[in-house]
N, CA and C atoms as an extended XYZ file, in Angstrom:
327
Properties=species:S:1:pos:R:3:atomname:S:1:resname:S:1:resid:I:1 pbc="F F F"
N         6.331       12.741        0.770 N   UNK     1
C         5.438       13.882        0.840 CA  UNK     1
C         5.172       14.371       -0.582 C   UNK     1
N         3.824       14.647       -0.984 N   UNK     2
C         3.580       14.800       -2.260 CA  UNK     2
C         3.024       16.486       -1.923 C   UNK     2
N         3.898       17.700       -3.030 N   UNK     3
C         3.362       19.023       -3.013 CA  UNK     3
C         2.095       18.940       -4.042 C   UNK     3
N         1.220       19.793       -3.916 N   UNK     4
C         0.643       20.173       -4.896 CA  UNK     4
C         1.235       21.918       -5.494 C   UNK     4
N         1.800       21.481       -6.271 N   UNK     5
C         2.647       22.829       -6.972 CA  UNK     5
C         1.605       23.669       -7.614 C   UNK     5
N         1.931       24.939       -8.129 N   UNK     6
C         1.028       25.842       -9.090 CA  UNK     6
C         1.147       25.169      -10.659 C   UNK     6
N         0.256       25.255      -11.152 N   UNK     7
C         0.296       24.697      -12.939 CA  UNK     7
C         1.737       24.985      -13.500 C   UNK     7
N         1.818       26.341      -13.618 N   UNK     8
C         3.214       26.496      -14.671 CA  UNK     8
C         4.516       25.697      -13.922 C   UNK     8
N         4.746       25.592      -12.085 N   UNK     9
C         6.042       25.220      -11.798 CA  UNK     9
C         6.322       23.828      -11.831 C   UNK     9
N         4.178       23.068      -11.913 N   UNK    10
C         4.453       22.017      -12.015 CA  UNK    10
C         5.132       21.241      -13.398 C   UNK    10
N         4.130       22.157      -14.190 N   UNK    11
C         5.273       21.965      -15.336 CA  UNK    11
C         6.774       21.736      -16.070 C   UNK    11
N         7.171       22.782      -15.185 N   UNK    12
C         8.472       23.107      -14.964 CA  UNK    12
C         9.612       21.591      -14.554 C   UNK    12
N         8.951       21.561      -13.419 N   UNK    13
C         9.456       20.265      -12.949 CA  UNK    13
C         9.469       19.006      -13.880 C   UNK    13
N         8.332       19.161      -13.982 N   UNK    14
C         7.899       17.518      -15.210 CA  UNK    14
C         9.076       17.670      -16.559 C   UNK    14
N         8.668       18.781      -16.571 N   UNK    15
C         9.882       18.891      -17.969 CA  UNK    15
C        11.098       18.837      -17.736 C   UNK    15
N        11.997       19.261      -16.456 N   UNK    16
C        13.240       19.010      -16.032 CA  UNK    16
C        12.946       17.830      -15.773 C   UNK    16
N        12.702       16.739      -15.937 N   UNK    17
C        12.617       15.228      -15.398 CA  UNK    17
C        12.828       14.670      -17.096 C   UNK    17
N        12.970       15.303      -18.055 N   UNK    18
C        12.973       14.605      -19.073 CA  UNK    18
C        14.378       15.263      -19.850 C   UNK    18
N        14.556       15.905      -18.940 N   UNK    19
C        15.552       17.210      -19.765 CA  UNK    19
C        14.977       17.806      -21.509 C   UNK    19
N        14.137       18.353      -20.966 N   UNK    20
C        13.347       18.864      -22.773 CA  UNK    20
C        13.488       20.186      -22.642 C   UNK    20
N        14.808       20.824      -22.490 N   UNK    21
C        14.871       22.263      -22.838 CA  UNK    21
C        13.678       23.216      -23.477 C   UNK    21
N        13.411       22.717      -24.857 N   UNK    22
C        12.488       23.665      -25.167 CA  UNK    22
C        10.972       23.419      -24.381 C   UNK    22
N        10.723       22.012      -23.991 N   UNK    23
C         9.312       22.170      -23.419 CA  UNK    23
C         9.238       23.335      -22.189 C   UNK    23
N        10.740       23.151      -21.225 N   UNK    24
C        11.203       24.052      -19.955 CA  UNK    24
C        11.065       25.364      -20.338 C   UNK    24
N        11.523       25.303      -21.212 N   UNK    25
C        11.442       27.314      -21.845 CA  UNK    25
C         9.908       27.920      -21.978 C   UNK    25
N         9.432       26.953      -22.611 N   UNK    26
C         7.871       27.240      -22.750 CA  UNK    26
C         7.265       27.282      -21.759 C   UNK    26
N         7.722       26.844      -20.444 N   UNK    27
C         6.963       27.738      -19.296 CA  UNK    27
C         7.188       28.521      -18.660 C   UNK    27
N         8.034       29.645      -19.311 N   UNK    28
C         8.214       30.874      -18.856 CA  UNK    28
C         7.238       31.711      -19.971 C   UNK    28
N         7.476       33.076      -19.343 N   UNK    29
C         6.460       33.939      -20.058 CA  UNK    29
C         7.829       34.662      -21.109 C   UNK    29
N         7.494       35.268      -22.322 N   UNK    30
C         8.395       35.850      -23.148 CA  UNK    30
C         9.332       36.080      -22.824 C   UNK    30
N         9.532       37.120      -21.999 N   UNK    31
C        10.001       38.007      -21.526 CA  UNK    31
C        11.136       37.651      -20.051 C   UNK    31
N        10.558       36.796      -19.707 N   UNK    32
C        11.291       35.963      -18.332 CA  UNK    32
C        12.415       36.209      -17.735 C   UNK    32
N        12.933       36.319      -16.810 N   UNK    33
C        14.422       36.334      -16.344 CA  UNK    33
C        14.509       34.881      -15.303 C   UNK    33
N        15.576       34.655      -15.866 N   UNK    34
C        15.969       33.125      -14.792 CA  UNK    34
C        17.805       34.110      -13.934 C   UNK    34
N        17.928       33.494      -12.843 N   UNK    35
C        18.835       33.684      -12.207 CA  UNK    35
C        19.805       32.734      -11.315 C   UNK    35
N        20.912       32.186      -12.102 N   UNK    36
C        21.121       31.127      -11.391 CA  UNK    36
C        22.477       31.207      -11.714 C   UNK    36
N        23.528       30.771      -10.710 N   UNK    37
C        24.802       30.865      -10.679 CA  UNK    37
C        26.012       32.248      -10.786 C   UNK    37
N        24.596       32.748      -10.196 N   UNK    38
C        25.668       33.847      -10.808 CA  UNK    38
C        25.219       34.987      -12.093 C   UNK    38
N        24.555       34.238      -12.857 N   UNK    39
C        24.186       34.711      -14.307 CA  UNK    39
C        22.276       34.673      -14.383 C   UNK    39
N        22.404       35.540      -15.292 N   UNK    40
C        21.108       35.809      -15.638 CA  UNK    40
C        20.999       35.760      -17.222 C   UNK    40
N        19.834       35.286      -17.273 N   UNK    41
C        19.214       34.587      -18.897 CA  UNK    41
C        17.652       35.413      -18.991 C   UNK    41
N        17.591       36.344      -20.220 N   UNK    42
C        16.627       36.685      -20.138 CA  UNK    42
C        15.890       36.153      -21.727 C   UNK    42
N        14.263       35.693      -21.558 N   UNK    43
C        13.857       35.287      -22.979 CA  UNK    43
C        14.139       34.236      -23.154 C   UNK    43
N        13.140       34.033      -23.997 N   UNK    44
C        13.217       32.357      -24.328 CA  UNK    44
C        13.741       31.545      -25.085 C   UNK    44
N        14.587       32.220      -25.688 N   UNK    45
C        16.043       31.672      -26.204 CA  UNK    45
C        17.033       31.711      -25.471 C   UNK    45
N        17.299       32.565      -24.135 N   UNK    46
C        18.630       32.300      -23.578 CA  UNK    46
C        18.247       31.130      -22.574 C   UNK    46
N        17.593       31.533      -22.096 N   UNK    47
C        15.965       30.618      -20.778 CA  UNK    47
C        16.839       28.677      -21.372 C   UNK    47
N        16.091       28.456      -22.450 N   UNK    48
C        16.237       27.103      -23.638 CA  UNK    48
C        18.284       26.941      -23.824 C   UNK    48
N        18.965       28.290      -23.976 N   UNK    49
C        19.715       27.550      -24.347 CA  UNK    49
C        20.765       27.323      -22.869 C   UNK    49
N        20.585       27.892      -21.776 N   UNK    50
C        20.888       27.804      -20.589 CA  UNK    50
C        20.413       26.429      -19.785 C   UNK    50
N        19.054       26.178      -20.135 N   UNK    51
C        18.538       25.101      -19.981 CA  UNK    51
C        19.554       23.759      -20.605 C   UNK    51
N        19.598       23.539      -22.254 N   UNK    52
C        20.363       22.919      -22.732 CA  UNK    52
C        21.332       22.786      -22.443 C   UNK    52
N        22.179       23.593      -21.959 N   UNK    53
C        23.495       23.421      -21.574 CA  UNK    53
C        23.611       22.734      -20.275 C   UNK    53
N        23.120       22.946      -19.154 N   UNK    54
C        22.713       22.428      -18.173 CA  UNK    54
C        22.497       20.772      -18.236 C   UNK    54
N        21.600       20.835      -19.174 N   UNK    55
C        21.357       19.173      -19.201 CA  UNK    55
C        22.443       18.321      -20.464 C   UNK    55
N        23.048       18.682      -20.932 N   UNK    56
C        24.298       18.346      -21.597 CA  UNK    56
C        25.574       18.304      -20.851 C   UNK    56
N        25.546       18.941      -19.548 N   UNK    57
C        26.936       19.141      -18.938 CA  UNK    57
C        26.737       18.314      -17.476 C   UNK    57
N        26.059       17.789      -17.137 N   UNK    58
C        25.294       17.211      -15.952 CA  UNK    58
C        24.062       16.190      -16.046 C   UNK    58
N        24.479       15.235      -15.261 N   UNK    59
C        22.908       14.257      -15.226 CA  UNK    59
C        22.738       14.208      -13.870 C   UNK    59
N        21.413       14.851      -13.292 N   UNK    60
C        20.792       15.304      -12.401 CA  UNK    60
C        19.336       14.845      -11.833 C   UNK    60
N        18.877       14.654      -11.082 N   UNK    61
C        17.667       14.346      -10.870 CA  UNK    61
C        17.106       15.534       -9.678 C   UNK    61
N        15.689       15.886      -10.046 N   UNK    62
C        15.030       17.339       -8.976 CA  UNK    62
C        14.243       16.947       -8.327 C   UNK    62
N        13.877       16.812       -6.894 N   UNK    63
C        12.501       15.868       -6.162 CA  UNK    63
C        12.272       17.414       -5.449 C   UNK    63
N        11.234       18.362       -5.896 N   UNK    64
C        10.793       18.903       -5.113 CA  UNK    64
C        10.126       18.293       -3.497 C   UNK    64
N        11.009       19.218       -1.976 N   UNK    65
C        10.229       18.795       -0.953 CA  UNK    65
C         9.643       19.822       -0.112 C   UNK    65
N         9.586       21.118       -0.340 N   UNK    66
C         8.926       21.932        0.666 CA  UNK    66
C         8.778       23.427       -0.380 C   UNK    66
N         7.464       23.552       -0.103 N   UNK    67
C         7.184       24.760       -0.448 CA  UNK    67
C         6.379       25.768        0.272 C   UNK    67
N         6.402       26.903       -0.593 N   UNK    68
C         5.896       28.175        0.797 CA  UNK    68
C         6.027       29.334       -0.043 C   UNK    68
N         5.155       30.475        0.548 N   UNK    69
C         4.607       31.652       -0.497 CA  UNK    69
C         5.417       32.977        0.203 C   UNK    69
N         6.025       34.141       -0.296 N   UNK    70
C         6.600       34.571        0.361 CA  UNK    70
C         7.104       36.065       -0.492 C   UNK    70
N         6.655       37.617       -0.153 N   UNK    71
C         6.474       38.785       -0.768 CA  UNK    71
C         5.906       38.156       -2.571 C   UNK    71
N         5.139       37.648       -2.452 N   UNK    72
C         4.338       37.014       -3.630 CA  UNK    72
C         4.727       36.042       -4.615 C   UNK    72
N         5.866       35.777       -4.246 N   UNK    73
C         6.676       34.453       -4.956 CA  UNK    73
C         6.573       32.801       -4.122 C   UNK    73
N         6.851       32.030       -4.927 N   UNK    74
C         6.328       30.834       -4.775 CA  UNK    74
C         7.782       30.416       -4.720 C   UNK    74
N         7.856       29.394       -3.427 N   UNK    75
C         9.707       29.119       -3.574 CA  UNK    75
C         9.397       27.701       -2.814 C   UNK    75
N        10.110       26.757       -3.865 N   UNK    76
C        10.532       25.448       -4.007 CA  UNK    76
C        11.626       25.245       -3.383 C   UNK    76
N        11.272       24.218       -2.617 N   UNK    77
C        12.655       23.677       -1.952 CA  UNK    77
C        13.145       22.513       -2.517 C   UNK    77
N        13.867       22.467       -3.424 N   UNK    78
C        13.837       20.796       -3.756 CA  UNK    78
C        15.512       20.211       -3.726 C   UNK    78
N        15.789       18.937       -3.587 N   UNK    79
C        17.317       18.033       -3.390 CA  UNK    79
C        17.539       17.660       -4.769 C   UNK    79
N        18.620       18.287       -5.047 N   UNK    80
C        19.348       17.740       -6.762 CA  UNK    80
C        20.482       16.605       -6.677 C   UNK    80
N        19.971       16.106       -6.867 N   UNK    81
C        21.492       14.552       -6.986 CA  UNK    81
C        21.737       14.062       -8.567 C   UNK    81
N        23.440       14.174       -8.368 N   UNK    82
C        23.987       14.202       -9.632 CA  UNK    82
C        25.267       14.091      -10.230 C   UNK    82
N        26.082       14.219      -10.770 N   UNK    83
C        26.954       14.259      -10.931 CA  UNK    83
C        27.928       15.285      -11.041 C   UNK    83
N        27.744       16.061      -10.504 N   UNK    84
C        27.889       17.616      -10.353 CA  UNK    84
C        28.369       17.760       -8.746 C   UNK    84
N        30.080       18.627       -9.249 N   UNK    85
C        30.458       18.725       -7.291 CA  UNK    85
C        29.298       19.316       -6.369 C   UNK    85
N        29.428       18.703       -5.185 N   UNK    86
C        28.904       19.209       -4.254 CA  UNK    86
C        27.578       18.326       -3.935 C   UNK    86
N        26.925       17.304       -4.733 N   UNK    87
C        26.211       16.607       -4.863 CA  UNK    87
C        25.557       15.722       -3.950 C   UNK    87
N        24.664       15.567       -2.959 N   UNK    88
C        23.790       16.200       -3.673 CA  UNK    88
C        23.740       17.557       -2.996 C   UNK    88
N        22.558       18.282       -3.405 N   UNK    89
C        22.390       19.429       -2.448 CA  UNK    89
C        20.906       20.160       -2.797 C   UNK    89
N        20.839       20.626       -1.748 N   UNK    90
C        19.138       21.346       -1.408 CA  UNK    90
C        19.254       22.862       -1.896 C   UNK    90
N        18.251       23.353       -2.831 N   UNK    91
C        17.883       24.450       -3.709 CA  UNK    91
C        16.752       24.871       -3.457 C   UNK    91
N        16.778       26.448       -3.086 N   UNK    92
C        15.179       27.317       -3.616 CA  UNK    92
C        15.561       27.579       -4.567 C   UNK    92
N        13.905       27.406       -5.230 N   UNK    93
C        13.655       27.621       -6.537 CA  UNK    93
C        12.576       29.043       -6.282 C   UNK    93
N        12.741       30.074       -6.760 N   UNK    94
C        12.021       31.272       -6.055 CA  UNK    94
C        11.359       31.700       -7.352 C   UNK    94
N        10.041       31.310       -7.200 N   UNK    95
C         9.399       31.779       -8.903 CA  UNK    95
C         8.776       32.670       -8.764 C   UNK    95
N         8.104       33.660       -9.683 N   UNK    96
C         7.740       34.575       -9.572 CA  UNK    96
C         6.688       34.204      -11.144 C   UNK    96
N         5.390       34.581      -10.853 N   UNK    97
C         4.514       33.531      -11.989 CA  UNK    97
C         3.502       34.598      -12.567 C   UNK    97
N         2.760       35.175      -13.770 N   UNK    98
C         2.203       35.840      -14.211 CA  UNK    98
C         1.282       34.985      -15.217 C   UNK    98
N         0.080       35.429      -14.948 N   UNK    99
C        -0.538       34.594      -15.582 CA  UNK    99
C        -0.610       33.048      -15.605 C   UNK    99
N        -0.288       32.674      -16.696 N   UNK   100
C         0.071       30.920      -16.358 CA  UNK   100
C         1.476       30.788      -17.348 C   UNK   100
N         2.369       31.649      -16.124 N   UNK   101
C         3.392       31.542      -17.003 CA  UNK   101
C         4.707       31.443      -15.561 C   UNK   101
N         5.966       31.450      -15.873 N   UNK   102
C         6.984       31.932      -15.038 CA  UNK   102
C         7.653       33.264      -15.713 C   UNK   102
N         7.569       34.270      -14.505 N   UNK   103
C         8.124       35.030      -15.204 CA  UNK   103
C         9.182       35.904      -14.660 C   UNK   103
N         9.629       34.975      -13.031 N   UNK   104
C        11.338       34.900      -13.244 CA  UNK   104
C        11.134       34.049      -12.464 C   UNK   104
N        12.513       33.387      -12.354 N   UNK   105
C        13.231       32.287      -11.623 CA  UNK   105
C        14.565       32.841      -11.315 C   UNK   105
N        15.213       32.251       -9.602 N   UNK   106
C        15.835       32.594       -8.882 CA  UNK   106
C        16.464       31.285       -8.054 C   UNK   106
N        17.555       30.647       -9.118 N   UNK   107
C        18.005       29.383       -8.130 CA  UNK   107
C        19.099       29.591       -7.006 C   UNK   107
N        18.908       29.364       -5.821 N   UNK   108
C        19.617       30.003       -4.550 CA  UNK   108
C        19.701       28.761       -3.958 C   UNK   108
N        21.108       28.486       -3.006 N   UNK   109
C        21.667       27.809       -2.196 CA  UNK   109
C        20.628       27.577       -0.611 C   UNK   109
């Protein structure tokens, strides 16, 4: 099944497929909040170096498969397989997009 995603998340994705931290950062908007594990990264230096760490501590692959619109956020369903306990396992990705940007992210179980 092929999504047609919004510009910035498609982005998003493409760039987690290469692990390019800074390209990933650059599609958030300045200001951004990401939310994932627990922790929150705000800006595009924590955004990049949260990113980096991520792909230095884990080799992972993201196949977005279901998406859907919901109190105005855009939320990705996609299967991560990897080397990482619990592996693989299914993630919303809950974006929240301004302009042609992300301008938060919300990774949830």
């Amino acid at each position: 099944m092929s999504l047609t995603l919004p510009d910035p998340i498609a982005r998003y994705f493409a760039a987690d497929k290469h692990s390019d931290a800074a390209s990933l950062a650059a599609c958030f908007t300045p200001d951004a909040t990401v939310i994932d594990e627990g922790n929150t990264y705000v800006g595009h230096e924590a955004i990049r170096q949260w990113l980096a760490n991520a792909s230095t501590q884990y080799t992972y692959t993201v196949e977005p498969f279901a998406l859907a619109q919901h109190d105005g956020r855009t939320i990705v369903t996609s299967r991560l397989n990897g080397n990482f306990p619990g592996s693989p396992v299914d993630l919303r990705y809950i974006f929240a997009l301004e302009s042609d940007g992300i301008a938060a992210l919300e990774i949830v179980p």
